[in-house]
Every structure is written in structure tokens, then in C-alpha cells.
C-alpha positions in Angstrom: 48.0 7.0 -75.5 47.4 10.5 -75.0 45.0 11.5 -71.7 43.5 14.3 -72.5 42.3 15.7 -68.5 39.9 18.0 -70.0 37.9 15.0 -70.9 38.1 13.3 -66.9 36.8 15.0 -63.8 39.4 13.7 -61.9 43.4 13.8 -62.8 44.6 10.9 -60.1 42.5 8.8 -58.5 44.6 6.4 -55.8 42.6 3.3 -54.5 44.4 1.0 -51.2 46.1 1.9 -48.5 45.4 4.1 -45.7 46.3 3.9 -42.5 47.3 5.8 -39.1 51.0 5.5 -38.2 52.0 5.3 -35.0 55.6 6.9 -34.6 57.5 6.3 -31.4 57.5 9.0 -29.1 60.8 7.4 -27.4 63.3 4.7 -27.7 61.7 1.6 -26.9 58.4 2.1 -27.6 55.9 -0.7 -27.7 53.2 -1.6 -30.0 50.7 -2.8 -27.3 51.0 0.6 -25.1 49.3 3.3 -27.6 50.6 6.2 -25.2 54.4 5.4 -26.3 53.4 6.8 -30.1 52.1 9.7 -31.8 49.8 8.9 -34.6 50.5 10.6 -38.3 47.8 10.1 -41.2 49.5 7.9 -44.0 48.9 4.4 -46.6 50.9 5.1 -49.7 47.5 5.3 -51.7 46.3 7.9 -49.1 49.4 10.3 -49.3 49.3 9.7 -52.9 45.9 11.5 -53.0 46.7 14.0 -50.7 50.2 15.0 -52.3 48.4 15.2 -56.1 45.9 18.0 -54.3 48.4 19.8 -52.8 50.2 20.1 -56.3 47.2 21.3 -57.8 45.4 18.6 -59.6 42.5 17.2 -58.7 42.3 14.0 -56.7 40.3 11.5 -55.4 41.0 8.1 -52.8 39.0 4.8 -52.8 39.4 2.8 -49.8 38.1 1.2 -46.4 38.6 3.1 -43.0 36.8 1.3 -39.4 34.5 3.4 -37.9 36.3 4.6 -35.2 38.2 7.9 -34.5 40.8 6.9 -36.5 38.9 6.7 -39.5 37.0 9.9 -38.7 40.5 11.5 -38.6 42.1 10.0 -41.6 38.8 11.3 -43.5 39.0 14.9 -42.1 42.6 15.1 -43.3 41.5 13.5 -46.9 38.6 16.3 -47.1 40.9 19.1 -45.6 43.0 18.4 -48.4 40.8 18.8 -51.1 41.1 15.2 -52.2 37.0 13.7 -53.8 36.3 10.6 -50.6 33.3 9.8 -52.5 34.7 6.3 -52.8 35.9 6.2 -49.3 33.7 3.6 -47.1 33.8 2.7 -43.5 33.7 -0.7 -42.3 31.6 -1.6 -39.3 33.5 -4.5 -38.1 37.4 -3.8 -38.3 39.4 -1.4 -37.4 41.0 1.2 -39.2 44.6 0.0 -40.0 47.4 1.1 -37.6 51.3 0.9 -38.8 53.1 1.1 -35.5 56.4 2.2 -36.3 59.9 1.5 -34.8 63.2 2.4 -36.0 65.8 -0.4 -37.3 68.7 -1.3 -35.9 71.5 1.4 -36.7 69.3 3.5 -38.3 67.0 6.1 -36.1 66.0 7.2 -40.0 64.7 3.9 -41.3 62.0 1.6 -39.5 60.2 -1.8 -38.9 56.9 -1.8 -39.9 53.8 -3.8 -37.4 51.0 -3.6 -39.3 47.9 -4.3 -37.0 44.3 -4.3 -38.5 42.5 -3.5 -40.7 39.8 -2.2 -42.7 41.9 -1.3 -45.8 42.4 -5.1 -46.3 38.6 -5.4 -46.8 37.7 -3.2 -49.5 35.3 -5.2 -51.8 33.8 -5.1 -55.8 31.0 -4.2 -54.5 32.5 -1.4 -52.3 34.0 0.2 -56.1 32.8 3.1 -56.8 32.7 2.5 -60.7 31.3 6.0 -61.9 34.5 7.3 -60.1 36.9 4.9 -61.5 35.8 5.9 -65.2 36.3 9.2 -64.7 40.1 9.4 -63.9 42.0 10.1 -66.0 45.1 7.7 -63.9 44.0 5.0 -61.6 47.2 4.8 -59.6 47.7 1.3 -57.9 50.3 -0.5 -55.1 51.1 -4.0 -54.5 49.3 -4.2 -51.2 46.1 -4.7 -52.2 47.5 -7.7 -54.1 48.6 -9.5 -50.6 45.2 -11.5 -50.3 41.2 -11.4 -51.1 39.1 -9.4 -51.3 41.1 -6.7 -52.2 43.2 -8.8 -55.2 39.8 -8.9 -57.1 38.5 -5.8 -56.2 41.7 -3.6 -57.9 41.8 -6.0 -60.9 38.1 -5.0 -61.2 39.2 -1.5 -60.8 42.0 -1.9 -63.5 38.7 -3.2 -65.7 37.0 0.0 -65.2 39.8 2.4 -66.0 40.8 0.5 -69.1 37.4 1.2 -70.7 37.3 4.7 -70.2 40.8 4.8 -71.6 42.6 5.8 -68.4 46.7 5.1 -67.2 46.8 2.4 -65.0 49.6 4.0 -62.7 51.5 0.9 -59.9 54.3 1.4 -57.3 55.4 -2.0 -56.6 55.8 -1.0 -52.8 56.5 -4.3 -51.9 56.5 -5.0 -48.1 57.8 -8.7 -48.0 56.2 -9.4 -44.5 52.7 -9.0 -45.6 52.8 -11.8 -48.2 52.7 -15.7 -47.2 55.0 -16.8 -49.9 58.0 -15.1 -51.8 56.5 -17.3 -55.1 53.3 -16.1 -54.7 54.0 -12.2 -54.5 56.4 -12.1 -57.4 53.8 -13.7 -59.5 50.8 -11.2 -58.4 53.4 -8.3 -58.7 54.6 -9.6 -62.0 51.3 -9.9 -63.2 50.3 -6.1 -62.2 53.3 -5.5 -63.9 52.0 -6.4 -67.3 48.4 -4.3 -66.8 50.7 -1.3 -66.1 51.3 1.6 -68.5 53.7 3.1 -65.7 55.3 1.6 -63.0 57.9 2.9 -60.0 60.2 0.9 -58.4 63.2 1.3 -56.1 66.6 -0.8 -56.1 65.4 -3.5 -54.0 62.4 -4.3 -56.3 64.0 -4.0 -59.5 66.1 -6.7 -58.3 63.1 -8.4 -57.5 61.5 -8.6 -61.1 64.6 -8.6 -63.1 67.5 -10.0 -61.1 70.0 -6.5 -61.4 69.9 -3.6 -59.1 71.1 -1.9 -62.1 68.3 0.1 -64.0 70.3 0.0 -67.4 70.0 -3.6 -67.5 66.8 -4.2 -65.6 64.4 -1.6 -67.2 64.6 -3.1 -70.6 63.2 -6.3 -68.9 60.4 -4.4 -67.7 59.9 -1.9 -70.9 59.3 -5.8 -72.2 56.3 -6.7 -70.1 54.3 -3.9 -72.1 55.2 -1.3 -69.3 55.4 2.8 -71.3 57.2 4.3 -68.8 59.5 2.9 -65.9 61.1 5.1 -62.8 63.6 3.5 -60.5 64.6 5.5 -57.3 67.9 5.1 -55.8 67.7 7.4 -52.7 70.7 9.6 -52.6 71.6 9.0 -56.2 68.5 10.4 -57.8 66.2 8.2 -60.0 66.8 6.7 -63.5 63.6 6.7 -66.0 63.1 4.9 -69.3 60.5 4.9 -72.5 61.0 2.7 -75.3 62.3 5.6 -76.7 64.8 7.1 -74.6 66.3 7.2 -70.9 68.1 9.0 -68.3 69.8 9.9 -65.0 68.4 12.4 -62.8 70.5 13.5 -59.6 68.9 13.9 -55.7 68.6 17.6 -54.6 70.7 17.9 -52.1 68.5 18.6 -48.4 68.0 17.9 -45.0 66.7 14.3 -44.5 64.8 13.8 -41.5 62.5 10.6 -42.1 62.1 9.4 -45.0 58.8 7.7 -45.0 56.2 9.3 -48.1 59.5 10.3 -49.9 58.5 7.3 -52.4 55.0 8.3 -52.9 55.5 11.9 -53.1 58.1 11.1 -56.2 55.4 9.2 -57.6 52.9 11.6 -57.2 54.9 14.4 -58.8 55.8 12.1 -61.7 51.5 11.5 -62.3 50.9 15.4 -62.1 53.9 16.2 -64.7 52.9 13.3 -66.9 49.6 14.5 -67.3 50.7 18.1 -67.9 52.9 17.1 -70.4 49.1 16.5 -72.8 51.4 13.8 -74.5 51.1 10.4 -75.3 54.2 8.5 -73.2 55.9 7.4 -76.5 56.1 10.8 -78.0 57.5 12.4 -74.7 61.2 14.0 -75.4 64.0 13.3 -73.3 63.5 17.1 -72.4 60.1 16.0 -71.4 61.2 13.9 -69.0 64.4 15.1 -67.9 61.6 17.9 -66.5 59.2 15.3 -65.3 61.7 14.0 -62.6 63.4 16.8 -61.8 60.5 18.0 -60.6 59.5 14.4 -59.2 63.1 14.5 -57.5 62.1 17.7 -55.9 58.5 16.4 -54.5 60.3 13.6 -52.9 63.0 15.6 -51.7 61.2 17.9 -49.9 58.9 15.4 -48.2 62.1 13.8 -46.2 62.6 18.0 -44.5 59.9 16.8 -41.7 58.5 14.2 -39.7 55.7 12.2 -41.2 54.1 11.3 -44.5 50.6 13.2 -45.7 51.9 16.4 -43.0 55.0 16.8 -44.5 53.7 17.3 -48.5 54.9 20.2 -50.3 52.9 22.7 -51.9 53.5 23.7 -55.5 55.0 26.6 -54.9 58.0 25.7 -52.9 58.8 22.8 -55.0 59.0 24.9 -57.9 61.7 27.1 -55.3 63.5 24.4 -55.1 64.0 23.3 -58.5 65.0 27.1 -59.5 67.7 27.0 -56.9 69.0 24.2 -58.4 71.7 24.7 -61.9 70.0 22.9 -65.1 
């Protein structure tokens, strides 16, 4: 199918998460004392939006913030980025999400997540904005919203919508195993989202997940299967591995200076939807060249996110991931 953008007001349109992470300000930090962290906007959905603006296309967030400073903050940031909060509501009764982060074991780089809250798990039907949904021209989705109600129904009503305006229905699987009561029960949902996707991300870990190999040549053909167009897998330092039904590749990493890592996965995505949709092609008839362009520049989105501390903050700008990508040798 071939989006024409000329014919939606809005190229991306990211409905779910949002939240306020909490970053340590020292060793030891602990959840319950909010004067050990520094809070840093974020939600995959949320730095989705804000990274598609910052490349230059147009972008809009649905979700639920509390009405609390918070929420006011997250939804300065939003506006101040140019990203549409038309579809943005506040919740009277819970609190905007926080993600209190602590670093793993061994690795200062990688954390824990404690999720405590919120109002993004509340976002209702009712709370859709419809007229919004209809005109994107990709309605990109994450497994969290699949964790529990209300939020299950409300993005399958959202996948509704898109479908009959004739939008991409975009999904990072994102999975976050701690959120979900039963292993059984989130493979199903996510399996199931799988099969309403025309393009899906995943890393290692999940690939594994839905096909049983961390290895993309053998598990994207699973997935190209379930009706998906277009599958990326990351794999961190090794670059990402895409595949149509048509053809496939490898993509290297660009080599940089990784400080954290967190928004690396949605800023990939995120450059992948804005390169897509340039490309005025339907995903079938995209050429490996195509592609092989699609991710590089994907690669460098991602890249250039890890440089600095903090998701939606650390976003490049069009410009100096086009730098990047000229620095590199084709």
C-alpha cells in the first residue's frame, strides 16, 4: 500500500506511553525518596512523537497524563516540540506515570525499570480522539498498552480507525516482561498485534520471543508470515537486519560514544517511519537501495540518541544526523 502524506495532516501519530523518568542522581538511590533522582521526560510513544518532529515531519501523541506537575511538564515538552497534543488528556484521579530508574548489576549503562502509577494505563475509547486517528498517515503502536484494560481495547479501537482511512499500523514490540501477569498471556496479545501490523521492530530478545531464534535470517521469515510488510530487528552494536517479502539486509552500527542507551530503540524506530514515508512507495515495491538508505539513516537516529543522558532531550535534529551519515563510507 502506498501512503501518500499529501493526503493526511499528520505523518506519525504515536498513541501509549508517556512517562517521567526518574534517573538516579547517585549510587544507591531509592525509589521512595524523590530527592535521590532527576526526572527526564520519556514513554516510548512520547519520544516517538517528539523524535518524528524534530526530523521534520509532522507529529502528533495520544495518551493520558495526571494532572499534576508532572503532566503539565511532560505536555510543555510535547508542545515545545512541535508535536499536535490534541489527543492528549489528563486524568483527574492518577498520577502521571513515573519510571524510577536504577542501573543493573555490572552495568552502570543498562537499568531496572520501577514503574509506579499511572495515568497512561487508563486511556479509554472514549478518551480516542478518532478525527485524529484518521488522519495519520502511521498510527505507530507498543506492546504496553496491551498489558491490561482499558487500554487493550482502546488501541485495538485505534488500529480500527487507522485501517479505514487506509493508514500503516506501525508496532515496537517493546516488551517489558514485568508488567505482564503471565508469560502465556503476553505472547498471545503480542502475537496477535503482530498479525494487525504492516511493520513491526523488534530487538534480539523479542525475536526470540515470537519465533524461537535470535537469528533474524531464520526468524523474520516467521514473522513476514503473520502478514507483517516490513520487519527491523536491532542488535545493538551490530547494526540492525531488515526484511520485505522481497528482499533483506545487514546494516552496520555507526560507530559513537554510548552514554545511556535508553530512547536508542525508539529513535531507530522513529527514523525508520520518517524514511518510510519519504520513500512515497508502497513497502513491496521498496528496492533494497531503498532500504539499505532507510536504516542507515535509522542506524544514525539511534546512534546519536545513546551521545547523552536521557531519552526525548537527547533527540537529534535532522541536520546532524544527516552529518553523521556523510561521515560515514557507503
Amino acid at each position: 500500500m502506498f501512503i501518500n502524506t499529501t493526503s493526511y495532516q499528520i505523518d506519525i501519530l504515536s498513541l501509549g506511553e508517556i512517562v517521567m523518568d526518574m534517573y538516579p542522581r547517585l549510587p544507591g538511590a531509592r525509589s521512595g525518596i524523590p530527592n535521590d533522582f532527576t526526572p527526564e521526560p520519556g514513554g516510548a510513544n512520547a519520544n516517538v512523537a517528539v523524535a518524528t518532529s524534530k526530523l521534520g515531519a509532522r507529529s502528533a501523541f495520544i495518551g493520558k497524563i495526571g494532572s499534576d506537575p508532572h503532566g503539565e511538564a511532560l505536555t510543555r515538552v510535547l508542545n515545545k516540540n512541535g508535536v499536535k497534543t490534541n489527543g492528549l488528556c489528563v486524568d483527574s484521579i492518577h498520577l502521571t506515570t513515573q519510571v524510577f530508574l536504577t542501573p543493573s548489576e555490572g552495568s552502570p549503562k543498562r537499568y531496572k525499570f520501577n514503574r509506579v502509577g499511572g495515568a497512561d494505563l487508563f486511556l479509554q475509547q472514549d478518551d480516542l480522539d478518532l478525527d485524529m486517528i484518521s488522519s495519520a498517515a502511521v498510527l505507530h503502536l507498543t506492546s504496553l498498552m496491551l498489558v491490561s484494560e482499558p487500554t487493550r481495547s482502546t488501541q485495538l479501537k485505534a488500529i480500527e480507525v487507522a485501517r479505514e482511512s487506509g493508514g500503516l499500523i506501525s508496532f515496537d514490540v517493546n516488551h517489558r516482561p514485568g508488567l505482564w501477569p503471565d508469560k502465556t498471556e503476553a505472547l498471545f496479545h503480542i502475537r496477535s498485534m503482530v498479525r494487525d501490523c504492516d511493520i513491526l521492530k523488534v530487538n534480539e530478545n523479542e525475536l526470540e520471543i515470537l519465533t524461537g531464534t535470535r537469528d533474524p535470517v531464520k526468524g523474520i521469515p516467521i514473522l513476514l508470515l503473520e502478514g507483517v510488510n516490513l520487519v527491523a530487528v536491532t542488535l545493538g552494536e551490530k547494526g540492525c537486519h531488515f526484511a520485505t517479502k522481497e528482499t533483506c539486509g545487514l546494516i552496520p552500527a555507526y560507530k559513537v560514544i554510548d552514554i545511556d542507551p535508553l530512547g536508542c530503540g525508539d529513535a531507530f524506530t522513529t527514523g525508520m517511519l520518517v524514511k518510510i514515508l519519504e520513500a512515497k512507495k508502497p513497502i513491496s515495491h521498496l528496492l533494497n537501495t531503498d532500504l539499505v538508505g532507510i536504516f542507515r539513516f535509522a542506524n544514525a537516529v539511534g546512534a546519536l540518541t545513546s551521545t547523552r543522558q536521557g531519552a526525548i532531550s537527547s533527540f537529534p535534529e535532522r541536520p546532524a544526523v544527516e552529518e553523521l551519515i556523510s561521515l560515514r563510507p557507503r
